[in-house]
Each structure stands twice: as structure tokens, then as C-alpha cells.
C-alpha positions as CSV (number, residue, x, y, z in Angstrom):
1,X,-10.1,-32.5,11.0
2,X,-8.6,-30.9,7.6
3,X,-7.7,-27.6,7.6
4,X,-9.8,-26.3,4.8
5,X,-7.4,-24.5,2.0
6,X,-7.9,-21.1,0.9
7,X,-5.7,-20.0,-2.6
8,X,-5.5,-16.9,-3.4
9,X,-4.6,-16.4,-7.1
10,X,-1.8,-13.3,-7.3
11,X,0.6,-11.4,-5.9
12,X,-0.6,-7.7,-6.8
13,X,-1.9,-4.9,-4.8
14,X,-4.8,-7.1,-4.2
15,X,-4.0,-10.3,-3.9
16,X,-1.1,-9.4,-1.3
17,X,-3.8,-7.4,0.4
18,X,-5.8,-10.0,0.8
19,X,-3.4,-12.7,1.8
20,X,-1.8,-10.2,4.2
21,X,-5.4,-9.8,5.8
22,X,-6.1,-13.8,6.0
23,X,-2.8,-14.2,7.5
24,X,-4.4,-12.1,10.7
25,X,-7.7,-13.6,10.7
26,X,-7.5,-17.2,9.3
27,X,-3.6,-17.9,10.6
28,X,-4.2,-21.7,12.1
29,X,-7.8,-22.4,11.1
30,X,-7.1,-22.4,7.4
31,X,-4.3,-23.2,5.1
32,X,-3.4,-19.7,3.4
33,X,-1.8,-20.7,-0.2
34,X,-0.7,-17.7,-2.3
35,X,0.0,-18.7,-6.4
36,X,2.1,-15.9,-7.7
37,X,5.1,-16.3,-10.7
38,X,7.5,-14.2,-8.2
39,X,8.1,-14.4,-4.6
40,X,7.8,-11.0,-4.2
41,X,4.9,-8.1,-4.0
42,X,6.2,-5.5,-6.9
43,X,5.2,-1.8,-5.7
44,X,4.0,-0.8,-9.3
45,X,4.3,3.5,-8.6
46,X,7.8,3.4,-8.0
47,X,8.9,1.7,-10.9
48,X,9.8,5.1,-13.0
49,X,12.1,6.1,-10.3
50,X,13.7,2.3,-11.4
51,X,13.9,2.8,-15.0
52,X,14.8,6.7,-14.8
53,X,17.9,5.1,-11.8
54,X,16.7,7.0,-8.7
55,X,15.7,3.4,-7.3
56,X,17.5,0.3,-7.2
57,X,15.5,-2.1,-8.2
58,X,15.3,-4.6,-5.1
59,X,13.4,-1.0,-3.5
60,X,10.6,-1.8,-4.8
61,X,10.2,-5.7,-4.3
62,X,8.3,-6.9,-1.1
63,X,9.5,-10.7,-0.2
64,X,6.5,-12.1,0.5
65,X,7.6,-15.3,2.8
66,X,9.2,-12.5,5.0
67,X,6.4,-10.5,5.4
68,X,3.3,-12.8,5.1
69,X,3.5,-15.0,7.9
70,X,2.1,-18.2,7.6
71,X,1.0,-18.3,4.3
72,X,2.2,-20.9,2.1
73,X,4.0,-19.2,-0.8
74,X,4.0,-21.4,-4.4
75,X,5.9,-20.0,-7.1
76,X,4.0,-20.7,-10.8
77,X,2.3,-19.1,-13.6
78,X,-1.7,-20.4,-13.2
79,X,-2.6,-22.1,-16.6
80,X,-5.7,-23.8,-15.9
81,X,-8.6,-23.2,-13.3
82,X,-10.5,-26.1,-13.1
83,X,-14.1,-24.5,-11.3
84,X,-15.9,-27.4,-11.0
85,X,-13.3,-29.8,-9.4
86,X,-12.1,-26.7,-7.3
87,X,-8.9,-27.1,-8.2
88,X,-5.3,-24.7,-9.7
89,X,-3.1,-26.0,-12.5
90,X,0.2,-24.2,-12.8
91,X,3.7,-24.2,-14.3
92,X,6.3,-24.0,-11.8
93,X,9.5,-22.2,-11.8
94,X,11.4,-24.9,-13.6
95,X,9.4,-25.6,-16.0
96,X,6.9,-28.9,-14.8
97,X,3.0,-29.2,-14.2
98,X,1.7,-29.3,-10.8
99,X,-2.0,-28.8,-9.1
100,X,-3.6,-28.0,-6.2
101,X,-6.8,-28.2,-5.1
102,X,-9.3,-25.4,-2.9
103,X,-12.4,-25.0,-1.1
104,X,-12.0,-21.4,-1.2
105,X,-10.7,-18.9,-3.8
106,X,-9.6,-15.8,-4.6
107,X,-9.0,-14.6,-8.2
108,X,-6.5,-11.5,-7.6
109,X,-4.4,-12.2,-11.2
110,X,-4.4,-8.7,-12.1
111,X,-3.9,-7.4,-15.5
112,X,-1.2,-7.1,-18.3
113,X,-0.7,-4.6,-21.1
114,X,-3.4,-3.7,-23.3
115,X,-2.9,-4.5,-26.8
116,X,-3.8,-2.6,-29.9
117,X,-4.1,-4.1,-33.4
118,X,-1.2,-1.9,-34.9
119,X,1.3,-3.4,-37.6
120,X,4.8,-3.5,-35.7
121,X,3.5,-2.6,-32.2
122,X,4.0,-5.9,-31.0
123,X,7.7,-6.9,-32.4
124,X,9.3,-2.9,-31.8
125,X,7.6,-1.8,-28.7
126,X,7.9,-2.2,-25.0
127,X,5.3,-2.1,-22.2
128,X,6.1,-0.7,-18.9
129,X,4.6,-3.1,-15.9
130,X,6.7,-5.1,-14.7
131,X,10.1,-5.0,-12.7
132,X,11.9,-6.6,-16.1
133,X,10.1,-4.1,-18.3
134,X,11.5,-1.4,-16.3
135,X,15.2,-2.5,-15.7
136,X,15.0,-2.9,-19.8
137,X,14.0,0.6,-20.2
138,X,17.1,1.8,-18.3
139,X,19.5,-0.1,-19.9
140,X,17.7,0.7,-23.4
141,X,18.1,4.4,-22.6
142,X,21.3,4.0,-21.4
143,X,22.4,2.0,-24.2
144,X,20.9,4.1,-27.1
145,X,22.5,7.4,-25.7
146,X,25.9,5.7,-25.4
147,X,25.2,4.3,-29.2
148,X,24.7,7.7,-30.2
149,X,28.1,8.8,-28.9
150,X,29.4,5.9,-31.4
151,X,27.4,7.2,-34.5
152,X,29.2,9.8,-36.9
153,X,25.6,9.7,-38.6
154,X,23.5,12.7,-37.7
155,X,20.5,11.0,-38.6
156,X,21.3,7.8,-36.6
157,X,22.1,10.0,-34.1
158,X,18.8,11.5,-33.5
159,X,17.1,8.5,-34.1
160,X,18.8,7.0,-31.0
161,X,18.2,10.5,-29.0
162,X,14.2,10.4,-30.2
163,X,12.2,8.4,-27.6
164,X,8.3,7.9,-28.2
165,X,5.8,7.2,-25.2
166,X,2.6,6.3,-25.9
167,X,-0.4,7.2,-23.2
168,X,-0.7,9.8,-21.5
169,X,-2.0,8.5,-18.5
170,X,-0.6,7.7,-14.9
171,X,2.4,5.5,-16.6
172,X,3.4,7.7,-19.7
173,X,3.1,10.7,-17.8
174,X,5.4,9.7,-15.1
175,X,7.3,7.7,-17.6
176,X,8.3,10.5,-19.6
177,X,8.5,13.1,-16.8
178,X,11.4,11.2,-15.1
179,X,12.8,9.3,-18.3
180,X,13.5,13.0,-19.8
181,X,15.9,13.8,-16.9
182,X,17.6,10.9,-16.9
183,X,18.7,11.1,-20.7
184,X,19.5,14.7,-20.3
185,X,22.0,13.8,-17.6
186,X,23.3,10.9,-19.8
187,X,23.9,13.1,-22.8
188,X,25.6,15.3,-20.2
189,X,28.0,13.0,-19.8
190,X,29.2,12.7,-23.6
191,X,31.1,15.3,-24.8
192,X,30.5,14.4,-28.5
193,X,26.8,14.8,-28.1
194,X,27.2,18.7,-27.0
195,X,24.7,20.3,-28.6
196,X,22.5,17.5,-29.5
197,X,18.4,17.5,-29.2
198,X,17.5,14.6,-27.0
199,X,13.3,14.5,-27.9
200,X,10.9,13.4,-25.8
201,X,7.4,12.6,-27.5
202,X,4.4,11.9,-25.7
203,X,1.0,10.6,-27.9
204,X,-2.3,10.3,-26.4
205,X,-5.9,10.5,-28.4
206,X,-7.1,12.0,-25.1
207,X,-7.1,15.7,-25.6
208,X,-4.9,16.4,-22.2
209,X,-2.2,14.6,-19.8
210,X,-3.7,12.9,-17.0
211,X,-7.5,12.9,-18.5
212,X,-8.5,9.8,-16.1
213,X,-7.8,12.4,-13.5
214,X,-8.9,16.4,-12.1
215,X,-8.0,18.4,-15.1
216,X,-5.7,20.6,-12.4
217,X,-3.0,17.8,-12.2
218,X,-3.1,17.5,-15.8
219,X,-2.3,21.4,-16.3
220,X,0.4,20.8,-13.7
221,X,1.7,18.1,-15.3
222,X,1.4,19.7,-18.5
223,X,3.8,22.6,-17.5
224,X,6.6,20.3,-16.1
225,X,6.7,18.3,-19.0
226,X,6.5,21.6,-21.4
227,X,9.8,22.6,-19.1
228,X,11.7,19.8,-19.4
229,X,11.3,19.9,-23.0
230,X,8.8,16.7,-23.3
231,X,6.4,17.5,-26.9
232,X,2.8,16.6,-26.1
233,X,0.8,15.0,-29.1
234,X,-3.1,15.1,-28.4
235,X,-5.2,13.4,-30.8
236,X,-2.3,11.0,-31.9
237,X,-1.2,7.3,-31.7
238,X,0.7,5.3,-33.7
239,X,-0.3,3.9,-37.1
240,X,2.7,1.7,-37.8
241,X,5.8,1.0,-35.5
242,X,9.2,-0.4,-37.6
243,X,12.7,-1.3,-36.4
244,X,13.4,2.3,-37.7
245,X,10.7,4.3,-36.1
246,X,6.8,5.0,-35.7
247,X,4.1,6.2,-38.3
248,X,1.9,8.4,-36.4
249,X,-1.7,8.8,-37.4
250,X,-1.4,12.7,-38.1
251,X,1.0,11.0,-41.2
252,X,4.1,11.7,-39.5
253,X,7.4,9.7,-39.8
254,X,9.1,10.1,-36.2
255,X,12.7,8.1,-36.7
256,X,13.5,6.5,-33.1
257,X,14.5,3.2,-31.7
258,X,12.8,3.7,-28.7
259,X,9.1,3.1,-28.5
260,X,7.3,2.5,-24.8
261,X,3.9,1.7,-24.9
262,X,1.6,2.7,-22.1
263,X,-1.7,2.5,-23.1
264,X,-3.5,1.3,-20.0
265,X,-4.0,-2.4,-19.0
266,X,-6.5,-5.3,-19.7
267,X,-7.5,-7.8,-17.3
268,X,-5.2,-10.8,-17.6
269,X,-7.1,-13.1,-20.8
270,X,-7.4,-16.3,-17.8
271,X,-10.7,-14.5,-16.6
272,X,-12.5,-14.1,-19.8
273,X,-11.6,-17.8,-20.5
274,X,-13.5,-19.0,-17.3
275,X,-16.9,-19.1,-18.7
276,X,-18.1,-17.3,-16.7
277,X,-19.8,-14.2,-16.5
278,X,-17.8,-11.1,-17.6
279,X,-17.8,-7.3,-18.8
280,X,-15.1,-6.2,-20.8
281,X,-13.1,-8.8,-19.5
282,X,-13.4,-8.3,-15.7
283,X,-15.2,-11.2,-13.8
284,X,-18.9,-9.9,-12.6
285,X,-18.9,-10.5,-8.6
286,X,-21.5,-9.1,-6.1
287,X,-21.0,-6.5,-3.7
288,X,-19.2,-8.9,-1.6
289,X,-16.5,-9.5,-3.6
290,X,-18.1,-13.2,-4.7
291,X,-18.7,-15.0,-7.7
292,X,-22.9,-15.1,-8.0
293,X,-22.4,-18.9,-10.1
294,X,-19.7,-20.0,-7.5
295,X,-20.3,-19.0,-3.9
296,X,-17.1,-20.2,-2.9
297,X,-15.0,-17.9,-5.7
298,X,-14.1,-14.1,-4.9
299,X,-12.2,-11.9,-7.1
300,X,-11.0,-8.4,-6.8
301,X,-8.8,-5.6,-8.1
302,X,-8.2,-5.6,-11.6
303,X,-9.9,-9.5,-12.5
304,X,-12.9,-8.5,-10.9
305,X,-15.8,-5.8,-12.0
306,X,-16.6,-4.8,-9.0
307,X,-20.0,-2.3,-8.1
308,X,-19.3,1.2,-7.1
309,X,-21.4,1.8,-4.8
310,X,-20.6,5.6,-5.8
311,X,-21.8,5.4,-8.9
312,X,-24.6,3.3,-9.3
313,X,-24.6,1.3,-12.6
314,X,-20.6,1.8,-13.1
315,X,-17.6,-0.6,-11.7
316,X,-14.9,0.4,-9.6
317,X,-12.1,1.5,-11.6
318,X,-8.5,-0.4,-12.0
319,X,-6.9,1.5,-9.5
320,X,-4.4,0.2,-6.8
321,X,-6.4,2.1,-4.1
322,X,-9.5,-0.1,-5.1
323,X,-7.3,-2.9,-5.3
324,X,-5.7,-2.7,-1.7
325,X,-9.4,-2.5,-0.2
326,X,-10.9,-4.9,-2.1
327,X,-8.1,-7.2,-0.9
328,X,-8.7,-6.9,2.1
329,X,-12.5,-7.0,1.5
330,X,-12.3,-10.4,-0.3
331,X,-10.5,-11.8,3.1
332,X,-12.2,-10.4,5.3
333,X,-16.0,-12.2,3.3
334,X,-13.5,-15.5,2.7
335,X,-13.2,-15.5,6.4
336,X,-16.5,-14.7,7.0
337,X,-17.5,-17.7,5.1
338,X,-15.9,-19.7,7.9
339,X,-17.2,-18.0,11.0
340,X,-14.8,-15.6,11.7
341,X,-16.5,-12.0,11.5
342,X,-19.5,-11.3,9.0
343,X,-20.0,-10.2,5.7
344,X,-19.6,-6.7,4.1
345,X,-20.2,-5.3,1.1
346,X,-18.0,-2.6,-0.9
347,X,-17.5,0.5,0.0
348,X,-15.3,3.1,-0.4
349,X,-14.0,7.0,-0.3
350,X,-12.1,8.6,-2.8
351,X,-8.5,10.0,-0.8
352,X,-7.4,11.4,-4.2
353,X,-4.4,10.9,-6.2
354,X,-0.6,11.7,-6.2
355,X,1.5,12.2,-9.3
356,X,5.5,12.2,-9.4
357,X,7.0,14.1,-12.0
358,X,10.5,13.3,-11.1
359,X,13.2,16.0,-9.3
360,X,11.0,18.1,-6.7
361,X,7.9,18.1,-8.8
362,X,4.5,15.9,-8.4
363,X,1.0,16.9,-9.0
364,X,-1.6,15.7,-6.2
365,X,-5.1,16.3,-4.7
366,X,-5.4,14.7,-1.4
367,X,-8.5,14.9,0.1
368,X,-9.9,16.5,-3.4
369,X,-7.3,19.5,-2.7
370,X,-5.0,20.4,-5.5
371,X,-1.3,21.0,-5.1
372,X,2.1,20.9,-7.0
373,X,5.6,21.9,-7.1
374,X,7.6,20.7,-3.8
375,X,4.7,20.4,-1.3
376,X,3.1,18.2,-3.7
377,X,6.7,16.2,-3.9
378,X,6.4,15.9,0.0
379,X,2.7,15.0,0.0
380,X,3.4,12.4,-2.8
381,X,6.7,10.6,-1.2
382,X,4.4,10.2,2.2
383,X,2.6,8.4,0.3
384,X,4.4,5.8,-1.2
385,X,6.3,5.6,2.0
386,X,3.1,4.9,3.6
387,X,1.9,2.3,1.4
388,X,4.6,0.0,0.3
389,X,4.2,-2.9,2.8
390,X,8.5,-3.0,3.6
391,X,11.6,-1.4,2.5
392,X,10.7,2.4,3.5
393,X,13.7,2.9,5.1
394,X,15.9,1.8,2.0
395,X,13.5,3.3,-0.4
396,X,13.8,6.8,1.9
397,X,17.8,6.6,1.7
398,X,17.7,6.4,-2.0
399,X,16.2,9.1,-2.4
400,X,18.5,11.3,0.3
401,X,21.3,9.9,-1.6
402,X,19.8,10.7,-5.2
403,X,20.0,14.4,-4.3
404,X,23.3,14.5,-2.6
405,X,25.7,12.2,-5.3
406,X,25.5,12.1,-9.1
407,X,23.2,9.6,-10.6
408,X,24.8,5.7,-12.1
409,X,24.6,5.5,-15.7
410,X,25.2,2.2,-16.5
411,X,23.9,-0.9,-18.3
412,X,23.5,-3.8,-16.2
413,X,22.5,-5.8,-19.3
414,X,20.4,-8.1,-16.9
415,X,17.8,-8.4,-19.3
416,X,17.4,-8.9,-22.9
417,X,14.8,-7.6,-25.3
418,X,13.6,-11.2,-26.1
419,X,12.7,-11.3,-22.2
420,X,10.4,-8.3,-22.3
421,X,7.9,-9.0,-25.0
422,X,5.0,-6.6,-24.9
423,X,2.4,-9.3,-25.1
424,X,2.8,-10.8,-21.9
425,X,0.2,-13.1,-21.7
426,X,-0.5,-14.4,-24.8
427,X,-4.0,-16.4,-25.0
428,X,-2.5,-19.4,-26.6
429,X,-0.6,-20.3,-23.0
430,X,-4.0,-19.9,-21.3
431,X,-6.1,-22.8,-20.5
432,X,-8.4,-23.0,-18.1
433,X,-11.1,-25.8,-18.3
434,X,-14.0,-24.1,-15.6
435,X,-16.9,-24.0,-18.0
């Protein structure tokens, strides 16, 4: 008889979860496929420690033929989900149309930046999610510091040496916190900037860092980043964005060519276009994981509002810790479905949250218990180490070497600003036909 197919729909924290869990449980009773645009699992934390140079890039990539064993890896960008003939339209790697049908699937696409309807935001910023992103951020950096160098202009000068993040959550934070050190270092290294302000701006309309989190990480955040020099703006985005700089909403004119936009994420525009049933933008599913209009759909992590059992009335958040379980979840049901094991509903436990500030500071509460400064460093690198699925060992002798030898500063010039637009997923290349 046919193996019946199982697609999972995305490479992130969930979708690899949940692949990695069918591969156990489903390995020769099922064809695993797994759609994703890269072959590789992208461990999203890290990626400051990219753009700021502690990492080399490749750290933080997973392959996922080498460590999901037999599942059946297709590289493509999903542009149509055809429900009622059960079947996946994509665009391959090169370029041409292919398809491939299901009796099982899981929607793990994920989420992209969230967009704000600001004049110039979308031709002068940069988002900060994806391994391109962040390799264009350290070569920006690097190249606006060395273009400073150039400049006999004061004004041009601290233009290039201004740097703008907006958000103040888990990305900005960390963003700026690392980023800061690494231009300081850079600026080090020209003599003809001696003496010149490199500044830091961080805008949120929360009223603290960190507000998504326990206000005790955000005051220990908020002292690193008042050390290092980093100016918090509470109250304040951006009202206009131009090639030469950002119009805050306090009326401000803040002359910069360096704009990073981190202002949270929105669930990739393919779900809302299913038909089906959504809230702000996240498919509906049961406490299984599974689509209540298609029993033989699940979704989870950021595509899917999920119940928290925690908070009755309220979804799960878009967190990677909810993503990694409901991954696994969603597998677990999908094999269900088939006989193997039986069905379970969400749950969950909060284990707290780990912030890295860059150097030997972090900000974390494991277990609901608040720490900082180096223990928190420790507590926070255990972490990581803990939960990317590969690489540890590489990842761990990056970072020994990072405090024993002088950090790179170089542009690799791998990726151009054309390549990094901050609308990533523009609705226009979206069409599925599931109505």
C-alpha cells in the first residue's frame, strides 16, 4: 500500500520541531516531506552575536538533511495552498512551479516583520530576522564607520556614527546592546575618528525595555544599555524615515543612515489568505493543534493561535519556547491520527526567559528567579547551548575565541541592500486558492 504523505510547511522552531519528532515516530510508515526556502533550521537568538561578529554565520544554521533523518527535504517558497485538493504549490530554488500533494499537514510558516504604515519605513529601513538581514547589518555597520573615516564633513560624519533601533523588545534590546560594542571597537580602530560620539538610539512607545517581559530584566537591561552609552526613547517611534535620517514623533530630526526596525513580527500574510478562520492573523486550531474546518490540517508556532490553557480566553504567545513544544505537539496528534500513540492537548510551563546583552552581561529569570551580570551570562549561554539542535561545539569555540583574540572588522559584502528588503513577504506573491 501507499505510504500516506505528511508535509510539514516550515523550517522554524516549530516546524523543525515537529519534523524532527515525526522522523522518531512516523520514520517508515509515512513519507515525512518538509517545504522550507533554505535547507537549513536558522537558530533565531543568536543572530546578534552574527551581526555584532562574535558568530560566524554558518554557527547558527542547522542542516536539516544531516540532522533530520529520513525526511524528505524540498527547497521552495509555498505560494499556493490548495485545501480542498490537499495539495502545496511552490516556487523552487531556480525559479519554476512545482506541487505536491498531502493527506496530512502541518502549517509551521512562521512569521515575517511587522509592518507599520510610515512614509519611508519601507525603502530606508531594515528588519532584523533572518540570517541575510543580519550579515547586512554587519557589513552596514562596518561600512558606515569606515565611511565616516572617509568624510572631512562633521555632519556626515555623525550621521554615519548615529544608528536608530526601533523596538525595544527581545530583538532591539539585544540588537543594540551587542551592536553598540561592536561600533565602539570599530571606531577604535580609526584613528581619525578619536574623539568622535558613535550614538546609539533605542525608540519604543512602551514605557520600559523589555515590557513583554518581568520588569526586573528590563531594569537590568536598562542599566547595561545606560553604560554602554545606548539613549532610550520611551514614548517614541518614527514618524517619517528618509535616505538622510528619521522624523521621530516627539518632532525630532535624528540625521543617520542607519535605521533597524524591530518592531515585533506578524504571522506570515499565506495564513490570513486561507479562508479560513483567523485572529489577528494567526490560524484558529483546537487544543490539539488541528484545524476545526480541516481535521486533517495542524498548525503551530507563530501561524497558529493556539489556547493557553494558562490563561483561559488568551492564545499562546509567539514565543520560540511555545513554538518548540507545539512542534513537537502537532507530530505527536499527526501521528496519532495514524495509530501511533494518542491525542494530547496543549499544555505547558513557563521556564522563564534569558536575555544577552553582549560581553559578560544577560538578564534572565529561570524558573521565575531573577539574575544578571555574569551568572546570568552563564545561565543564558547554557541555554542556547542546550537548545540549538547541532553545532554547540563550534558555537562554544567562538565564543572562547571571542574573548581571547581581537574581534574581525570586515565587510564581506555578501549581501546587498536590494537583497534585504524589509517587507519580506509581500501579499501580492501570495496566492493560495483554499477557500
Amino acid at each position: 500500500m501507499k505510504r500516506p504523505r505528511i508535509v510539514i510547511a516550515g523550517a522554524g522552531f516549530a516546524g523543525y520541531q515537529a519534523a524532527r519528532t515525526l522522523s522518531r515516530l512516523a520514520r517508515g510508515s509515512a513519507e515525512i516531506v518538509l517545504i522550507n526556502p533554505t535547507d537549513y533550521f536558522l537558530y533565531v537568538p543568536l543572530l546578534p552575536e552574527v551581526a555584532s561578529g562574535v558568530l560566524e554565520p554558518r554557527r547558527v544554521t542547522v542542516s536539516l538533511p544531516d540532522t533530520l533523518p529520513g525526511v524528505r527535504v524540498v527547497l521552495g517558497e509555498i505560494d499556493q495552498i490548495d485545501l480542498p485538493d490537499r495539495r502545496i504549490c511552490y516556487v523552487d530554488g531556480e525559479g519554476d512551479r512545482a506541487e505536491l500533494s498531502y493527506d496530512r499537514l502541518i502549517v509551521s510558516i512562521g512569521s515575517v516583520n511587522k509592518l507599520l504604515p510610515i512614509p519611508g519605513v519601507n525603502e530606508h529601513a531594515h528588519g532584523f530576522r533572518t540570517l541575510p538581514e543580519a550579515l547586512y547589518l554587519r557589513d552596514h555597520l562596518t561600512r558606515q564607520i569606515e565611511l565616516a573615516d572617509l568624510s572631512d564633513d562633521p555632519a556626515e560624519r555623525a550621521a554615519r556614527c548615529t544608528f536608530v533601533v526601533v523596538g525595544a523588545g527581545y530583538t532591539g534590546t539585544e540588537v543594540a546592546a551587542h551592536c553598540v560594542s561592536a561600533t565602539d571597537l570599530l571606531v577604535r580602530r580609526h584613528p581619525r575618528l578619536a574623539g568622535q560620539q558613535v550614538r546609539w538610539l533605542l525608540l519604543d512607545l512602551a514605557d520600559r525595555v523589555l515590557p513583554e517581559l518581568d520588569e526586573r530584566m528590563s531594569v537590568t537591561a536598562q542599566k547595561v544599555l545606560d553604560a554602554r552609552g545606548v539613549e532610550t526613547r520611551f514614548g517614541t517611534s518614527v514618524r517619517e524615515a528618509t535616505s538622510d535620517g528619521v522624523q521621530l514623533s516627539d518632532g525630532e530630526f535624528i540625521p543617520t543612515r542607519s535605521l533597524i526596525w524591530c518592531v515585533g513580527v506578524r504571522p506570515d500574510p499565506v495564513v490570513d489568505e486561507l479562508g479560513l478562520t483567523t485572529l489577528k492573523g494567526r490560524l484558529v486550531v483546537d487544543e490539539f493543534l488541528a484545524v476545526p474546518q480541516h481535521p486533517e490540517v495542524y498548525a503551530c508556532g507563530d501561524a497558529a493561535a493556539v489556547p493557553d490553557p494558562n490563561r483561559p480566553g488568551e492564545v499562546t504567545p509567539m514565543t520560540a519556547q511555545h513554538a518548540v513544544r507545539q512542534g513537537k505537539l502537532a507530530a505527536q496528534n499527526v501521528a496519532a491520527s495514524y495509530g501511533h500513540g494518542s491525542f494530547r492537548p496543549y499544555r505547558h510551563k513557563d521556564l522563564g526567559f534569558v536575555v544577552d546583552l553582549g560581553g559578560a552581561q544577560a538578564a534572565a529569570n529561570p524558573l521565575h528567579v531573577p539574575i544578571s551580570g555574569p551568572l546570568a551570562k552563564a545561565v543564558t549561554r547554557g541555554y542556547h547551548l542546550a537548545s540549538i539542535p547541532g553545532n554547540r561545539i563550534r558555537v562554544a569555540a567562538d565564543w572562547t575565541l571571542e574573548s581571547l583574540l581581537s574581534r574581525q572588522g570586515v565587510q564581506l559584502g555578501l549581501v546587498p541592500p536590494a537583497a534585504v528588503p524589509l517587507d519580506t513577504a509581500s501579499p501580492e506573491l501570495v496566492h493560495p486558492v483554499g477557500r
